[in-house]
C-alpha positions as CSV (number, residue, x, y, z in Angstrom):
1,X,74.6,63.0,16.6
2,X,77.4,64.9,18.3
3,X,76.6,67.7,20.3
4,X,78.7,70.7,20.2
5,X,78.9,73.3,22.3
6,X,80.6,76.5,21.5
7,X,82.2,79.5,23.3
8,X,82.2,83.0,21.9
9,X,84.5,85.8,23.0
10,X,83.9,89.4,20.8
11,X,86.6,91.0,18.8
12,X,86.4,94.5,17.8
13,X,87.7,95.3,15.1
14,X,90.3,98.3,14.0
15,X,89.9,101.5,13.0
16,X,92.4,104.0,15.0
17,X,93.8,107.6,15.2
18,X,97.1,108.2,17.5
19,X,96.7,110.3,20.6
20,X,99.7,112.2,22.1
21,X,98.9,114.0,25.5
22,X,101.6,115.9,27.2
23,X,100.2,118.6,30.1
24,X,99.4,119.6,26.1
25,X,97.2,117.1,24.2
26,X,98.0,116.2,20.7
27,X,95.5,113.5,19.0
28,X,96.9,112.9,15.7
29,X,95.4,111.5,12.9
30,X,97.6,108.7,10.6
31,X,99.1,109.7,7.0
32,X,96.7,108.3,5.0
33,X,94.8,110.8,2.3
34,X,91.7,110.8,4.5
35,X,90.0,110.1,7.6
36,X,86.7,108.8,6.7
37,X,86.8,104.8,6.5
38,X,84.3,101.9,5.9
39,X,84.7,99.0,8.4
40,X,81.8,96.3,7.0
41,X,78.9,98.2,7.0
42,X,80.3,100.8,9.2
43,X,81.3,104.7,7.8
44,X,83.7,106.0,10.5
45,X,84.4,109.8,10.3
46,X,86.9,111.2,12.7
47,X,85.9,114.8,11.0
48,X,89.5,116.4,10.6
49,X,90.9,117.7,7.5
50,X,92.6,115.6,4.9
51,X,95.8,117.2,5.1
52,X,97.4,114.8,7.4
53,X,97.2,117.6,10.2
54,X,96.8,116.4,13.9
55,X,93.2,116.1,14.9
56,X,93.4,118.4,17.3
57,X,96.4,120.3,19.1
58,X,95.7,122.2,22.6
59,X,97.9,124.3,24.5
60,X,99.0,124.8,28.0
61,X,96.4,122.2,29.1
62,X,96.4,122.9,32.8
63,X,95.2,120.5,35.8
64,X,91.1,121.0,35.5
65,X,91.4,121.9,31.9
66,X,89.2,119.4,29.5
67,X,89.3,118.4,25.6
68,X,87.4,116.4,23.6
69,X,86.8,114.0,20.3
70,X,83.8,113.5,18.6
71,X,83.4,110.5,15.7
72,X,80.4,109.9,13.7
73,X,79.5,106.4,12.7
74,X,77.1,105.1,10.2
75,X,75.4,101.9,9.4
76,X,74.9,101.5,5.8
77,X,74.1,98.1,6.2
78,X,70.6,96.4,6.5
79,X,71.7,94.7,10.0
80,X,71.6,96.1,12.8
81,X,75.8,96.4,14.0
82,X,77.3,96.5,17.3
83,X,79.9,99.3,17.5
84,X,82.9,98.9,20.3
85,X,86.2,100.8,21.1
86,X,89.8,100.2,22.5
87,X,92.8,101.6,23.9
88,X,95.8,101.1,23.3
89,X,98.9,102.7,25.2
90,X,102.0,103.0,22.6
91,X,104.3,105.0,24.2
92,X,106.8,103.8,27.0
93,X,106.9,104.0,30.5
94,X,105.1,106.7,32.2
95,X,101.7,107.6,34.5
96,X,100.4,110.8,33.0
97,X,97.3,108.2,32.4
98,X,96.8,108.1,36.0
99,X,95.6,111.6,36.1
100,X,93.1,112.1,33.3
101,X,90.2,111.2,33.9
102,X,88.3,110.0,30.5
103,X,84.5,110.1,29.7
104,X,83.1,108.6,26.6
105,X,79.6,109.2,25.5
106,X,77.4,108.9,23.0
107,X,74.3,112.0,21.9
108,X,75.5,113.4,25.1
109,X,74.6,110.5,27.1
110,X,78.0,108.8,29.3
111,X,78.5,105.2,28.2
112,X,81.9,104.8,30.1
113,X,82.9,106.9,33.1
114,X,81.5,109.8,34.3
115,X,77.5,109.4,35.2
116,X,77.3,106.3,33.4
117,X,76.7,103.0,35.6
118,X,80.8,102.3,35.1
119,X,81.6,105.1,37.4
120,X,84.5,107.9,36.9
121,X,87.2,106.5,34.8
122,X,91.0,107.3,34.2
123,X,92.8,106.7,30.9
124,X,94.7,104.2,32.9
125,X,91.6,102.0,33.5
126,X,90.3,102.3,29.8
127,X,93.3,101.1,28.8
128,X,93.4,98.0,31.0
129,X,89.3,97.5,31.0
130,X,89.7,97.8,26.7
131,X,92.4,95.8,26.4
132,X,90.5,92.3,26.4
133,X,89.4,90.5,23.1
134,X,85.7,92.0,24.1
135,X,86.9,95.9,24.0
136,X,84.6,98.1,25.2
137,X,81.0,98.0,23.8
138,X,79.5,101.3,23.3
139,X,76.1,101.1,21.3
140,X,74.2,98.8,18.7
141,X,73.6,101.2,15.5
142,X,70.4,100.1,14.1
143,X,70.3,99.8,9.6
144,X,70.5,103.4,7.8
145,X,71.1,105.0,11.3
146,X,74.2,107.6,12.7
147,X,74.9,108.3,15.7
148,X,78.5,110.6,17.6
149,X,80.5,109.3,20.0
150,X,82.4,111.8,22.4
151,X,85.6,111.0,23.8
152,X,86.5,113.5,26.4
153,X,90.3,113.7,28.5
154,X,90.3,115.7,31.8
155,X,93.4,116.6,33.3
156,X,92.9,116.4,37.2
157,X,93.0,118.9,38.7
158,X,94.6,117.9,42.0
159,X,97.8,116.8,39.8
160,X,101.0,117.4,40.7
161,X,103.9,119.3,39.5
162,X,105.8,115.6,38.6
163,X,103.1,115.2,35.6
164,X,104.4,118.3,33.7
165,X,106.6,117.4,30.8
166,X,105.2,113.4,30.5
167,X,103.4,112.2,27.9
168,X,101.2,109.6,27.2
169,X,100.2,108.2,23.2
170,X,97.8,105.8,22.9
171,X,95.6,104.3,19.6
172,X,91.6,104.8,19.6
173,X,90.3,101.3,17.5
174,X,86.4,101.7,16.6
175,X,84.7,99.2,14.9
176,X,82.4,95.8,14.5
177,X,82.3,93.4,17.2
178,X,82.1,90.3,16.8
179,X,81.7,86.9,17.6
180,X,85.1,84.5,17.4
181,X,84.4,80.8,17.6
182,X,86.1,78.7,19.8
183,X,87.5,76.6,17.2
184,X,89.6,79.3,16.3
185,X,91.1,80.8,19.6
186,X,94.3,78.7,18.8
187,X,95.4,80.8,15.6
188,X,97.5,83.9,16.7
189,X,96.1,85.8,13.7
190,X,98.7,88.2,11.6
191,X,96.7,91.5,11.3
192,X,92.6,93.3,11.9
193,X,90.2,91.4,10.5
194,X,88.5,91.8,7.3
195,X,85.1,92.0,6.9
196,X,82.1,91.6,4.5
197,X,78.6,93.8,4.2
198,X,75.0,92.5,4.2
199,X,75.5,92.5,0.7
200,X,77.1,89.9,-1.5
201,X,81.2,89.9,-0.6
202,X,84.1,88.8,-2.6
203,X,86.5,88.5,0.2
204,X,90.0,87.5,0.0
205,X,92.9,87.3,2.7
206,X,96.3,87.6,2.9
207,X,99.4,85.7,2.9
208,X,99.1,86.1,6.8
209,X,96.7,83.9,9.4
210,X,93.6,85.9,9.1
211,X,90.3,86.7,10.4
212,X,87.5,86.2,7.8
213,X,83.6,87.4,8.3
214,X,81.1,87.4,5.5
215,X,78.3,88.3,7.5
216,X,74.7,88.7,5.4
217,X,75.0,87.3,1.6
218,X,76.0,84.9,-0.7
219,X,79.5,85.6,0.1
220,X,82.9,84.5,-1.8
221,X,85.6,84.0,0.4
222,X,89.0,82.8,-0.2
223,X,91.7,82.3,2.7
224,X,94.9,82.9,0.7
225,X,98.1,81.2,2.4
226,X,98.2,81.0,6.1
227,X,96.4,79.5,8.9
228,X,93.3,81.3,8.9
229,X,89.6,81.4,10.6
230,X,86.8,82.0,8.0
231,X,83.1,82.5,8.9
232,X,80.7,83.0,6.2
233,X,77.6,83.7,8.4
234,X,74.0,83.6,6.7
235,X,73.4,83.4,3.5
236,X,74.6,80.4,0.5
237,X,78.3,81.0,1.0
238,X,81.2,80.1,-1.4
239,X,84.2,79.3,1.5
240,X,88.1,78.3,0.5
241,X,90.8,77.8,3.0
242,X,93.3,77.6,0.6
243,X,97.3,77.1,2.0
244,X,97.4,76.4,5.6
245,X,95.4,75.2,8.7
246,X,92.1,76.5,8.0
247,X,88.9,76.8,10.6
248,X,86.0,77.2,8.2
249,X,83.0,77.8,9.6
250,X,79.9,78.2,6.9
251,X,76.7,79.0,9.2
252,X,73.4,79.4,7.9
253,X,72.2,78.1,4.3
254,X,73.7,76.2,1.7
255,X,77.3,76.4,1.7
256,X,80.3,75.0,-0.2
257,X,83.5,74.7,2.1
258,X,86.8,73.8,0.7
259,X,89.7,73.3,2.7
260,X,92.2,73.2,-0.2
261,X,96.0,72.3,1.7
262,X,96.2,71.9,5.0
263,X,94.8,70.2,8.4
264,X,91.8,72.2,7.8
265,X,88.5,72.1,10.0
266,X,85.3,72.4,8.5
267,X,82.0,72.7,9.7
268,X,78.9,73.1,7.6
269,X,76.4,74.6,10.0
270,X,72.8,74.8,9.2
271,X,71.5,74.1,5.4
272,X,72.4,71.1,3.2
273,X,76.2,72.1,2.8
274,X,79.0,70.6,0.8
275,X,82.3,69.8,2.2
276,X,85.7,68.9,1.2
277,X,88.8,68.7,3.2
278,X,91.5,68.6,0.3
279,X,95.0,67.3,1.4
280,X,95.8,66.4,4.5
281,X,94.4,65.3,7.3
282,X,91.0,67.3,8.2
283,X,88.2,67.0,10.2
284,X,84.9,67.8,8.5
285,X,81.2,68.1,10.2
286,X,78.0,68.3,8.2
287,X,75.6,70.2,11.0
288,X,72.1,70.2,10.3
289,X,70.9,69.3,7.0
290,X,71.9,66.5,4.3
291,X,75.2,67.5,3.7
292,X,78.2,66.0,0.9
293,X,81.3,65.5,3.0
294,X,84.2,64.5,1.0
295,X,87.6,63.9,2.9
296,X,89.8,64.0,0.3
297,X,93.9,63.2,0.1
298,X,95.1,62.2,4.0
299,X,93.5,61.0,7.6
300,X,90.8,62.3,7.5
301,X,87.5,62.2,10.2
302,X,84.1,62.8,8.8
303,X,80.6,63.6,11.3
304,X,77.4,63.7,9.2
305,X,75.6,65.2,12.0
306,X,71.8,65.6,11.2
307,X,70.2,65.1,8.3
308,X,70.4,62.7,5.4
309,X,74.2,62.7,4.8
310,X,76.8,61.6,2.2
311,X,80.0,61.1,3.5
312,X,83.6,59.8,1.5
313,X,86.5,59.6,2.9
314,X,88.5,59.4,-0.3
315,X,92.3,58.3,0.1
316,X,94.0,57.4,3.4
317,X,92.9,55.9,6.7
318,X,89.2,57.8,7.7
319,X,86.6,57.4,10.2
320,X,82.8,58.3,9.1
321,X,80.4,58.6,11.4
322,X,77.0,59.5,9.8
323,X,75.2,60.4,12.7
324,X,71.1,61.1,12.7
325,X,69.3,60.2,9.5
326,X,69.6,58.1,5.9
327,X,72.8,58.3,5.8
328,X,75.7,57.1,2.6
329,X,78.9,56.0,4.0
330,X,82.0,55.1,1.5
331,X,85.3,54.5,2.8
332,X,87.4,54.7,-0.4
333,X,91.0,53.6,-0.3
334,X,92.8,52.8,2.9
335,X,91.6,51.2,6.1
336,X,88.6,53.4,7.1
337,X,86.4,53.1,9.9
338,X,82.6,53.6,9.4
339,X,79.4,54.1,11.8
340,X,76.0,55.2,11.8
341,X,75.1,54.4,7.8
342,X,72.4,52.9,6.7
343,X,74.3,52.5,3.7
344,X,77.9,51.7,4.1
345,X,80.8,50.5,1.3
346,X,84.5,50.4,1.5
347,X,84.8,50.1,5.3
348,X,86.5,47.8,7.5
């Protein structure tokens, strides 16, 4: 049986208001009809009007002076979620982010800068420490439960006169963070990810690479075109790459993975799943369980893993390996390569 051992990096994903500070800070809010959004199981409320109005608008901000933003965030989910935040600097050159020091905290507890165990924090450093595929984790948010977050500018006081004038606009991004699998850290991928509930998800992506989770549930999931990175997570998921180089991961229970077009790579996980590559040439792993692998049209390289497997490798030249257990192995047409069955046809 092969062993794999994976890496995980976090993502967080997006949810963002624009924030403009000039000696005067501006924090404007984007110009869509509302700011209340749903991110999975996440209600994020930025609690401004609807009216496309900046968030907040404060004048002659002098060296000492101090403004905050508070967000409220719900789980409506029956998971507990791990919430996280970025920064990210939009405007051009400039240092005004130097000179404000930045607190964020949570029920008036400081997470990041201030008393918390990071230290004091400038914008500068948020920026920089956020700017990582990890983000900045704030808080886990337990099923049902809400909780604020504070996020709170100081402009030093000690500044000089060169700061008056500049300006500095960054984008706040709240959200879910999440695991990434390794297997997918070579796709560049084309926008935020999308993401499913604890409930049961019919998910579908765009023409772009994307960033697929199902989380909880009997998900449905289709990848659309591009080269994306699909993970159903538990539940008996229903997983289809679609156009492109797909990573489909299916994780725990039963799952059905299709790769459809593409060099696709699929890997069952735990429960008795049921693979297929599609065309081209893919590379398809059972996990644990008795798994159905089925290589399809093109090269294709099949691992049973554990469990009583049944692998095919369908047209083209394939190598099966059936790894641990009772295992079926049929090469089908072309010169395929078979090892570890018990039972073995079609094979040179």
């Amino acid at each position: 049986m092969r062993k794999r051992y994976k890496v995980f990096r976090k993502i967080v994903t997006f949810f963002l208001a624009a924030a403009v500070i000039i000696a005067v800070i501006n924090i404007y809010q984007d110009n869509r009809p509302s700011m209340v959004r749903a991110v999975g199981d996440l209600t994020i409320n930025w609690g401004v009007p609807t009216t496309g109005d900046p968030i907040f608008v404060v004048s002659n901000l002098l060296p000492g002076d101090t403004e905050s933003r508070t967000v409220s965030v719900t789980n409506g989910g029956g998971v507990v979620r791990p919430v996280g935040v970025r920064g990210v600097k939009t405007s051009g050159p400039g240092s005004l982010e130097t000179v404000l020091d930045f607190v964020i905290s949570e029920n008036g507890t400081d997470l990041y800068g201030g008393a918390s165990t990071t230290g004091p924090k400038t914008l500068e450093q948020f920026f920089t420490e956020s700017a990582g595929i990890n983000g900045i984790f704030l808080s886990n948010l337990n099923p049902g439960a809400s909780t604020t977050y504070s996020f709170k500018v100081t402009f030093d006081q000690n500044a000089g006169n060169e700061f008056q004038g500049k300006e500095v606009i960054f984008d706040l991004i709240i959200g879910i963070t999440v695991e990434v699998p390794l297997e997918c850290a070579g796709i560049n991928f084309s926008g935020p990810p999308i993401y499913g509930t604890s409930r049961e998800d019919r998910l579908v992506g765009t023409s772009g690479n994307d960033l697929i989770f199902g989380f909880e549930g009997g998900d449905s999931i289709n990848g659309n075109n591009g080269d994306d990175c699909i993970v159903g997570g538990d539940g008996g998921d229903g997983l289809r790459g679609n156009n492109g180089n797909d990573v489909i991961l299916g994780g725990n229970g039963s799952d059905s993975l299709k790769g459809n077009n593409g060099n696709d790579h699929l890997i069952g996980g735990e429960g008795s799943d049921s693979l297929d590559g599609g065309n081209q040439d893919d590379i398809l792993e059972g996990g644990a369980g008795s798994d159905g692998l089925q290589g399809g049209n093109g090269n294709d390289t099949l691992f049973g893993g554990s469990g009583s497997d049944g692998l095919k490798g369908g047209n083209g030249d394939d190598y099966l390996d059936g790894g641990d257990g009772n295992d079926g192995l049929k090469g089908g047409n072309g010169t395929d390569t078979c090892l570890n069955g018990e039972s073995v046809s079609s094979c040179e």
